[in-house]
KEBAVO-971140 format. One record per residue (C-alpha): residue in three letters; residue number from 1; x, y, z. Coordinates in Angstrom, 2 decimals. Each point is the difference from the previous one (the first is absolute). Layout:
<atoms>
+------+------+---------+---------+---------+
| resn | resi |       X |       Y |       Z |
+------+------+---------+---------+---------+
|  ALA |  NUM |       X |       Y |       Z |
...
+------+------+---------+---------+---------+
</atoms>
This chain:
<atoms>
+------+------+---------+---------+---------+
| resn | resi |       X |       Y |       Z |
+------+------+---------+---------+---------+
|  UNK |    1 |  138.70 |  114.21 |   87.87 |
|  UNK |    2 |    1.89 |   -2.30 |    2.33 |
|  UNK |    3 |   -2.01 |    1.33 |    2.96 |
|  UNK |    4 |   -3.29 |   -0.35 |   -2.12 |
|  UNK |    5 |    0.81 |   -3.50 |   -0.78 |
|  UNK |    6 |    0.92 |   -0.71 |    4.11 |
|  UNK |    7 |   -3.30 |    1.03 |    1.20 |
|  UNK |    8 |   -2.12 |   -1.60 |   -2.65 |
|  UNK |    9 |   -1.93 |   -2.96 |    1.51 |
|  UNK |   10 |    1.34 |   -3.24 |    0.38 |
|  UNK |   11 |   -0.80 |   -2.21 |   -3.68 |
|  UNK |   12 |   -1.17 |   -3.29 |    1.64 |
|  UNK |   13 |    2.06 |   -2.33 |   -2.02 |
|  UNK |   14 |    3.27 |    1.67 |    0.94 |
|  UNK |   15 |   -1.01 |   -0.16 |    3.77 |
|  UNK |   16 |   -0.43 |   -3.25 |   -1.03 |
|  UNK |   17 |    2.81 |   -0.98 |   -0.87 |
|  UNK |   18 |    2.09 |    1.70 |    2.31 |
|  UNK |   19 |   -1.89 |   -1.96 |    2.73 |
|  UNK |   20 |    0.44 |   -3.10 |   -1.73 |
|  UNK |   21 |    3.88 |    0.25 |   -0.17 |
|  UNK |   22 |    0.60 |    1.44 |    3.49 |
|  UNK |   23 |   -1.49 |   -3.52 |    1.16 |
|  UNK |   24 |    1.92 |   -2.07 |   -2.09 |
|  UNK |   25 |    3.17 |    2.04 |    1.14 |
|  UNK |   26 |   -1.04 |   -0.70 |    3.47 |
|  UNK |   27 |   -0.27 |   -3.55 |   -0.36 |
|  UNK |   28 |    3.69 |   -1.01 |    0.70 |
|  UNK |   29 |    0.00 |    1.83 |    3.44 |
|  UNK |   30 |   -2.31 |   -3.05 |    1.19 |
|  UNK |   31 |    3.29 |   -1.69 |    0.80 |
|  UNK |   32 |    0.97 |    3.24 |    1.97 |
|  UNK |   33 |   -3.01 |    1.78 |    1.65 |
|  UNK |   34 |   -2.63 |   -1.63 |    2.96 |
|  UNK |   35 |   -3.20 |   -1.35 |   -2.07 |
|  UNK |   36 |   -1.86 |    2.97 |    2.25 |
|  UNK |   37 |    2.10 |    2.49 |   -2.16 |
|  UNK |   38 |   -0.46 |   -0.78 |   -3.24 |
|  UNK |   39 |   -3.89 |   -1.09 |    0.36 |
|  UNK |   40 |   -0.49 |    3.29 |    1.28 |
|  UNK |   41 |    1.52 |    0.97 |   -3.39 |
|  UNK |   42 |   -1.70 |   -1.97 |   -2.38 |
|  UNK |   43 |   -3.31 |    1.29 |    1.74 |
|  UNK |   44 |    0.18 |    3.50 |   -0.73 |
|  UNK |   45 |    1.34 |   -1.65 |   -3.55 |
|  UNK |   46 |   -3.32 |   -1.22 |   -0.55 |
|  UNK |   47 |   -2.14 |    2.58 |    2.01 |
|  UNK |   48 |    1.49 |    2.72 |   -3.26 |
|  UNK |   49 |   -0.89 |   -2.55 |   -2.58 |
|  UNK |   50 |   -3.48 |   -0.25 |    1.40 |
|  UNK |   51 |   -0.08 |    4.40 |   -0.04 |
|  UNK |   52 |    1.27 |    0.02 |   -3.60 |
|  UNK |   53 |   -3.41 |    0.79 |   -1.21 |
|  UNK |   54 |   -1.55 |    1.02 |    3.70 |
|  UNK |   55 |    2.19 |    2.74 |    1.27 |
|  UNK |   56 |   -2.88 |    0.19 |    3.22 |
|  UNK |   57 |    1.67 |   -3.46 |    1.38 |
|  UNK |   58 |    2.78 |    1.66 |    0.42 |
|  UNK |   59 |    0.93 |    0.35 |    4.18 |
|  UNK |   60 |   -0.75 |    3.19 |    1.15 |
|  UNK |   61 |    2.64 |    2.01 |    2.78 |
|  UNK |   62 |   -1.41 |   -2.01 |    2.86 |
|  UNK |   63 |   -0.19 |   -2.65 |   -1.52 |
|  UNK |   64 |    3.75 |    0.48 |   -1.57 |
|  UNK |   65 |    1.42 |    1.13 |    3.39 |
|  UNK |   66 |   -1.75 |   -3.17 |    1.66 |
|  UNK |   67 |    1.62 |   -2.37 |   -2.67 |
|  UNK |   68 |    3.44 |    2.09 |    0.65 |
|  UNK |   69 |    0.07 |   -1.14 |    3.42 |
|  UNK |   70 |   -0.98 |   -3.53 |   -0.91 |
|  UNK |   71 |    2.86 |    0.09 |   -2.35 |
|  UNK |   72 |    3.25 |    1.26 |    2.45 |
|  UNK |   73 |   -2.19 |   -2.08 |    3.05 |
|  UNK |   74 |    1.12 |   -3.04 |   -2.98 |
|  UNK |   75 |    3.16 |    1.31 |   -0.17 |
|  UNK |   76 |    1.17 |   -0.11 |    3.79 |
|  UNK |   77 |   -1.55 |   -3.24 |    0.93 |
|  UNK |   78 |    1.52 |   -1.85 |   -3.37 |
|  UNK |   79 |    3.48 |    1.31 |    0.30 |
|  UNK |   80 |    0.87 |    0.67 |    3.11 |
|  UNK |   81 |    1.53 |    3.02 |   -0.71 |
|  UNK |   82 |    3.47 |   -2.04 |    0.61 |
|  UNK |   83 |    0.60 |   -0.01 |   -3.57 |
|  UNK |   84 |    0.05 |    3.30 |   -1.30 |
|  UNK |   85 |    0.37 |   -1.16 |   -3.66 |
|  UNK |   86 |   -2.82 |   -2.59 |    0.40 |
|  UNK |   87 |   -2.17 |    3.06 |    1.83 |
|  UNK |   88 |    0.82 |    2.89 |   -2.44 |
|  UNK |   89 |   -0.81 |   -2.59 |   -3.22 |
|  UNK |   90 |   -3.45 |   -0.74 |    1.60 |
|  UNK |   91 |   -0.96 |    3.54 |    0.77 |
|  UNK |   92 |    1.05 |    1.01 |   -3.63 |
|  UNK |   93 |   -2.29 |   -2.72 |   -1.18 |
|  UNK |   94 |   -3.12 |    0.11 |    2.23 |
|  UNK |   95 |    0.40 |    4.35 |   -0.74 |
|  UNK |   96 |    0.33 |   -0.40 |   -3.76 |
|  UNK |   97 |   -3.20 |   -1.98 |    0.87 |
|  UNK |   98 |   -1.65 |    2.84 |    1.62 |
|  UNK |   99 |    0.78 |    2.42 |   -3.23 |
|  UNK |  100 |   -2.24 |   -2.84 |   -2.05 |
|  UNK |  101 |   -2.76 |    1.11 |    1.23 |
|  UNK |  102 |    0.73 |    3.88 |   -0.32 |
|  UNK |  103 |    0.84 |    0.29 |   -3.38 |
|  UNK |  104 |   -2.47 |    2.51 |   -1.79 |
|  UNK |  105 |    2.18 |    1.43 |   -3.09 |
|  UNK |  106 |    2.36 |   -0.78 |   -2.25 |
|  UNK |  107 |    2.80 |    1.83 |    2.64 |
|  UNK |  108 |   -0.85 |   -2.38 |    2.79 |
|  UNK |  109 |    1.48 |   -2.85 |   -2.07 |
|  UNK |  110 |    3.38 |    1.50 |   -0.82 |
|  UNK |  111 |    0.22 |   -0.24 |    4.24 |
|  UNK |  112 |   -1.27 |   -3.54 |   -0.46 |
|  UNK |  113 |    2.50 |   -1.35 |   -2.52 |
|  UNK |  114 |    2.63 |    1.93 |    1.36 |
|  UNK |  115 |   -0.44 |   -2.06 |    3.41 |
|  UNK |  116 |   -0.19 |   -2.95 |   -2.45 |
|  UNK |  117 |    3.75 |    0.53 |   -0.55 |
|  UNK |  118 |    0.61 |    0.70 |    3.25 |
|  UNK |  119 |   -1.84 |   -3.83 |    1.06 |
|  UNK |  120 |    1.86 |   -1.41 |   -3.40 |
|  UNK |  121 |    3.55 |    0.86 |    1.76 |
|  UNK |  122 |   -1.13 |   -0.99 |    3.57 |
|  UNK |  123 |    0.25 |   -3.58 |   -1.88 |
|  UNK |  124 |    3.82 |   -0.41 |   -0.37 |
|  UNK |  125 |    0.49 |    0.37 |    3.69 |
|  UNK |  126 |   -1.51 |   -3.34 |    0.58 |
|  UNK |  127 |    1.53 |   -1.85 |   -3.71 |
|  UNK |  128 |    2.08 |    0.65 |   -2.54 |
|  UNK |  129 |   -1.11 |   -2.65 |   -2.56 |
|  UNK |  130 |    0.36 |    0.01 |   -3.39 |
|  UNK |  131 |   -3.40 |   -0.85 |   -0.48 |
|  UNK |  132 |   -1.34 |    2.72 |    2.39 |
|  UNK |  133 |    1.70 |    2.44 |   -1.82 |
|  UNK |  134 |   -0.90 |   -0.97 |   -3.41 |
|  UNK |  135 |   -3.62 |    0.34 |    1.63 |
|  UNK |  136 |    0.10 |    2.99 |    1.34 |
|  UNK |  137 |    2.24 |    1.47 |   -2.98 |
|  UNK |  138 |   -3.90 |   -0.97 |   -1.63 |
|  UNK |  139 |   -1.63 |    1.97 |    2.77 |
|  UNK |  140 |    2.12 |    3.13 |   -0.16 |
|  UNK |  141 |   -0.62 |   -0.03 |   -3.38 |
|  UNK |  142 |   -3.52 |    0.04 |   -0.19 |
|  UNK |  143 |   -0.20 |    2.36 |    3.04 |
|  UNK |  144 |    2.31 |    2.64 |   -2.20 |
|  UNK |  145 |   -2.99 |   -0.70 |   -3.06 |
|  UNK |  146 |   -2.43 |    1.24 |    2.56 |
|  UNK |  147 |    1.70 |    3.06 |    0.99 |
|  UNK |  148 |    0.10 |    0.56 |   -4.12 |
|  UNK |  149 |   -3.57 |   -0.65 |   -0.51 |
|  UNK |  150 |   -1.00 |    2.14 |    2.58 |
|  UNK |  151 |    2.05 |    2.97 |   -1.83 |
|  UNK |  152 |   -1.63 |   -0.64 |   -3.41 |
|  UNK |  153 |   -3.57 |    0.50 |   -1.21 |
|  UNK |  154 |    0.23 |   -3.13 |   -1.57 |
|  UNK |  155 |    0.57 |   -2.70 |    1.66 |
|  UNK |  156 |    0.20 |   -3.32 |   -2.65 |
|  UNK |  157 |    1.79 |   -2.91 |    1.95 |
|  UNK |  158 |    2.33 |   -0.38 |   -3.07 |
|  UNK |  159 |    1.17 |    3.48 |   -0.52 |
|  UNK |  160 |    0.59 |    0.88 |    3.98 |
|  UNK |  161 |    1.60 |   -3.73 |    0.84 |
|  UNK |  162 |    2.39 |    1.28 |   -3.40 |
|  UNK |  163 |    0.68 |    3.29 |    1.38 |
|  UNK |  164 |    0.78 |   -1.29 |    3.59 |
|  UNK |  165 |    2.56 |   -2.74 |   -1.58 |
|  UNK |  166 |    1.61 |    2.92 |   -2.00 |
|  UNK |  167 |    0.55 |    2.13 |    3.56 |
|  UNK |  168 |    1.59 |   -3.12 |    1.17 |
|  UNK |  169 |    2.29 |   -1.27 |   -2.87 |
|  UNK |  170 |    1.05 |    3.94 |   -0.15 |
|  UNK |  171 |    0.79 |   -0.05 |    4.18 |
|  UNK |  172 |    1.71 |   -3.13 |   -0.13 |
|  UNK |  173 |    3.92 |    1.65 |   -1.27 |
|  UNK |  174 |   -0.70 |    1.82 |    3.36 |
|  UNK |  175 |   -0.59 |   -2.83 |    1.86 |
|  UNK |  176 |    3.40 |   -1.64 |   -0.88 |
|  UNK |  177 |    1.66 |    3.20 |    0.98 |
|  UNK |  178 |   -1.23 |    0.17 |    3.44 |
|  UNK |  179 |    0.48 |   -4.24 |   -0.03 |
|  UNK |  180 |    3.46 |    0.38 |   -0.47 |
|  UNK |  181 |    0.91 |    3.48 |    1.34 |
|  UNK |  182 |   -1.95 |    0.02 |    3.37 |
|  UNK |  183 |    2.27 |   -0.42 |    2.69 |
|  UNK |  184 |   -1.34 |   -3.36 |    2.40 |
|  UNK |  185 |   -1.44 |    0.77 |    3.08 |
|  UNK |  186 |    1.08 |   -2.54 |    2.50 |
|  UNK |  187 |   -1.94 |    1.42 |    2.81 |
|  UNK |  188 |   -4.19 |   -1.36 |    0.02 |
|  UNK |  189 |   -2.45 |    1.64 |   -2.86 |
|  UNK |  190 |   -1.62 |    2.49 |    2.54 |
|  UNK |  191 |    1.35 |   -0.99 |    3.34 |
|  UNK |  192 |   -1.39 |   -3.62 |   -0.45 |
|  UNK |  193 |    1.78 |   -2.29 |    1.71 |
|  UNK |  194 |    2.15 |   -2.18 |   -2.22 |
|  UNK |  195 |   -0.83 |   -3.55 |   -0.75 |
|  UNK |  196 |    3.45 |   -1.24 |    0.03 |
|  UNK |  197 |    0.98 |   -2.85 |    1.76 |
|  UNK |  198 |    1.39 |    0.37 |    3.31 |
|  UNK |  199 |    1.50 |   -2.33 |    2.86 |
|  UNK |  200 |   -2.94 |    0.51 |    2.59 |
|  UNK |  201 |   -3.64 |    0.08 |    0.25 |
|  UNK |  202 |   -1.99 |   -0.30 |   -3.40 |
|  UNK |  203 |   -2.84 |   -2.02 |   -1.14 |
|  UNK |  204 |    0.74 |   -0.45 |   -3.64 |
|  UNK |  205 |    3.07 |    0.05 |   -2.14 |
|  UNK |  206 |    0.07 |    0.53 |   -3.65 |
|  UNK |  207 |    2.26 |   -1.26 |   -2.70 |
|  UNK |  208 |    1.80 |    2.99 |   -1.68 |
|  UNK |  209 |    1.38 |    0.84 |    3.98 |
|  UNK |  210 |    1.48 |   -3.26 |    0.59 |
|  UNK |  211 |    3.28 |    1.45 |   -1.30 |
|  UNK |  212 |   -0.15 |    3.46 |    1.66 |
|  UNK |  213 |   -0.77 |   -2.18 |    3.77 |
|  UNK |  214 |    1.59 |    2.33 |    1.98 |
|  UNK |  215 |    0.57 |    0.06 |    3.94 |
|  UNK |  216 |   -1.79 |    2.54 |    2.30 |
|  UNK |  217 |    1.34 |    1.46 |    2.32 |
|  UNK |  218 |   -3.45 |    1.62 |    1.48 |
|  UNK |  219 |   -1.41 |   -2.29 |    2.95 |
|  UNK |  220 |   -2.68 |   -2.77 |   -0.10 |
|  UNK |  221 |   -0.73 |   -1.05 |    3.39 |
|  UNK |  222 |    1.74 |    0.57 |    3.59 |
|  UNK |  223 |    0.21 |   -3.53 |    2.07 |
|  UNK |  224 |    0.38 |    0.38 |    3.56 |
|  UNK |  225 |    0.80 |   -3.43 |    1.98 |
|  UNK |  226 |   -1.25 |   -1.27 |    3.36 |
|  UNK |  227 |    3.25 |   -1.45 |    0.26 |
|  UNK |  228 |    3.33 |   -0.71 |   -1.14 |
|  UNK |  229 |    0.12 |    1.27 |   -3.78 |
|  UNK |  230 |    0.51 |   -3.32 |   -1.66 |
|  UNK |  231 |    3.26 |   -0.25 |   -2.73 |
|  UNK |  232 |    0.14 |    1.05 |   -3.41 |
|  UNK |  233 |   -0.51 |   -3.65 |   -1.34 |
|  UNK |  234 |   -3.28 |    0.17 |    1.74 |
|  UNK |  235 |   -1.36 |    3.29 |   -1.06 |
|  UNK |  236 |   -1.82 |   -0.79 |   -3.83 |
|  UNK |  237 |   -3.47 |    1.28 |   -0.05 |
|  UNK |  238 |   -2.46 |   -1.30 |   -2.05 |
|  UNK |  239 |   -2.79 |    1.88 |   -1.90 |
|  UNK |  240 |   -2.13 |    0.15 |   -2.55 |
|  UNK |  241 |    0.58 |   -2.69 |   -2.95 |
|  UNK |  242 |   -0.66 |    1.03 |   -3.72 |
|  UNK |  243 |   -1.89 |   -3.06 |   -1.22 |
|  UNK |  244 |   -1.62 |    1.06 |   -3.08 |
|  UNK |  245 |    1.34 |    1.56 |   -3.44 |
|  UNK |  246 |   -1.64 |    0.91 |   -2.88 |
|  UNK |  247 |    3.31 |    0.01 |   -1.51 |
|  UNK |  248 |    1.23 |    3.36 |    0.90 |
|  UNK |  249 |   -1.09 |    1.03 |    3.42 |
|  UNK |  250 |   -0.31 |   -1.85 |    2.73 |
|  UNK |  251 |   -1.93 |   -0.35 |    2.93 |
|  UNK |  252 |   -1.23 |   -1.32 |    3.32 |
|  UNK |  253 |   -2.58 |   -2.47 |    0.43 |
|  UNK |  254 |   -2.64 |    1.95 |    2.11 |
|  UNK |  255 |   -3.03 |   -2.31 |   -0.90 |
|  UNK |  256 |    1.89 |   -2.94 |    1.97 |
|  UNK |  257 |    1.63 |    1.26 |    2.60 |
|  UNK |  258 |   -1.03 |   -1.32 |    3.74 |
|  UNK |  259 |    0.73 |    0.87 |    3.86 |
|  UNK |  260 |    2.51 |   -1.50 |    1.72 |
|  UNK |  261 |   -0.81 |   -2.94 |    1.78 |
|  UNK |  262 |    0.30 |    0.41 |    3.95 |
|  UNK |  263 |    3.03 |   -2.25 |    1.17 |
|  UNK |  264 |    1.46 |   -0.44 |    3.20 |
|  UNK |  265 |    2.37 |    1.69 |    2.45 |
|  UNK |  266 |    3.38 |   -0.97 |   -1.93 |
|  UNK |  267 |    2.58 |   -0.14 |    3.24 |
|  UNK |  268 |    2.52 |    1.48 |   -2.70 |
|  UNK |  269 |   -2.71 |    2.38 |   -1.27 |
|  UNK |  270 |    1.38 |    3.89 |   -0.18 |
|  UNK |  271 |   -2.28 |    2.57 |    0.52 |
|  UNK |  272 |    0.26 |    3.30 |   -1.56 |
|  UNK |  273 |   -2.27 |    2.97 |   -1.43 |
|  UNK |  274 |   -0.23 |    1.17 |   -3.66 |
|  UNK |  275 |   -0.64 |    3.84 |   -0.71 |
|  UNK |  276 |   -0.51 |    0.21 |   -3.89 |
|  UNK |  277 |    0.14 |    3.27 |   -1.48 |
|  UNK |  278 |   -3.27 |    0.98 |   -2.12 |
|  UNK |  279 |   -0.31 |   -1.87 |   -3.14 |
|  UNK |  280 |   -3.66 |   -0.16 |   -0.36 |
|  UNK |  281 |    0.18 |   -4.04 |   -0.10 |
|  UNK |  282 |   -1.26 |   -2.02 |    2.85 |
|  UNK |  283 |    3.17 |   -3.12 |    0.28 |
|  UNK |  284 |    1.96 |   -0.39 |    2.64 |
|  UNK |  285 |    3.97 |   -1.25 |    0.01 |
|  UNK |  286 |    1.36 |   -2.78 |    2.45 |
|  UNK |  287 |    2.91 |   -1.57 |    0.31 |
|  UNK |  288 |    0.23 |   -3.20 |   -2.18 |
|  UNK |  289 |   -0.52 |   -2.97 |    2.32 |
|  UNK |  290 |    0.32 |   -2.61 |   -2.43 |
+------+------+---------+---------+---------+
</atoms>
């Protein structure tokens, strides 16, 4: 019955929907992903919604292979491939894109919401708001009334949104359990590299690691002098200034930053060369002149 039901052909109001709430879910990663990214998305978003009642607009395999490229071409030149959280959320996002415009039967869009969970979590390792939780808590839940209308013949808003909210009130003694008895991993979610604060190089600094500011002991640059090394009084470097907060992160002021103006030959200049190790920023550090 359960494979019956899979390959049965897609009801158009539950592709719908689905379609619908995979681009609200999406909307918060604006503040995350290149605009590039998440057009891309909302294209094949509205490509599907266009097919709902004209399956032949749907991309054929040229076509499809042709847009694949597009997408990981979009991919390398918007990340950079230096951030490999930043890279792997964008290719999750422009491929759950891709499976849009494949989905044929009702099995195709237990993939689909499945990688809807999967883009729901790659939220929380850019914020851990209250109120992004409480929205995606929303998402999740609808996402899980999905996966239970596409298991039922019937599929009445009321009685699968019901059934859904029953599967989560009777998960949630679980979830305590595992809240309070799951040991705290202090090591990065998946080899990411931790957000903590550090003394060294870093472009941002957030409020919940002001009291875990720790001191590295890994290298940030090598100096070598053209002279006489000057004394330790004399050897502050200054770098990037975090102008702007929005009251829990903040940041450098990229928009107004300018070059250097040219001065003269200082007699009591010292001349020396910086080696930075790679950070994927583009600042230098001098010695503080002033």
């Amino acid at each position: 019955m359960r494979d019956a039901l899979a390959d049965m052909p897609i009801v158009p109001r539950l592709l719908g929907s689905t379609l619908v709430l995979l681009a609200a879910l999406m909307a918060p990663h604006a503040a995350n992903l290149h605009p590039a990214i998440l057009g891309f998305f909302y294209l094949t978003v509205g490509w599907r919604l266009l097919a709902l009642h004209r399956p032949r607009w749907l991309p054929g395999r040229w076509l499809l292979l042709a847009l694949m490229a597009t997408a990981i071409a979009l991919v390398i030149l918007s990340t950079g491939l230096y951030d490999g959280r930043l890279a792997g959320t964008a290719l999750l996002v422009v491929m759950l894109g891709l499976k849009l415009l494949e989905l044929r039967a009702r099995r195709d869009i237990h993939v689909t919401v499945f990688l809807g969970y999967f883009v729901v979590l790659t939220q929380f390792l850019y914020s851990q708001s209250l109120g992004l939780a409480v929205y995606l808590f929303a998402g999740t839940l609808a996402l899980t009334a999905i996966l239970v209308g596409l298991n039922r013949v019937s599929t009445h808003p009321r009685q699968v949104l019901r059934h859904a909210t029953g599967l989560f009130v009777a998960a949630l003694p679980l979830a305590l359990v595992v809240f309070v008895l799951f040991p705290r991993l202090h090591s990065p979610l998946w080899g990411i590299k931790s957000q903590r604060a550090v003394t060294g190089i870093s472009g941002e600094m957030t409020l919940g690691n002001l009291g875990e500011l720790s001191r590295s002991t890994a290298t940030a640059f090598r100096v070598q002098f053209d002279t006489t090394v000057p004394g330790p009084e004399q050897r502050y470097w200054r770098g990037p200034v975090l102008w702007h907060t929005d009251g829990r992160r903040w940041t450098a002021d990229r928009a107004s930053e300018r070059p250097i103006d040219t001065v003269g030959r200082d007699p009591l200049a010292v001349g020396y060369e910086v080696t930075l190790e790679p950070t994927g920023e583009y600042w230098l550090f001098g010695l503080d002149v002033v």
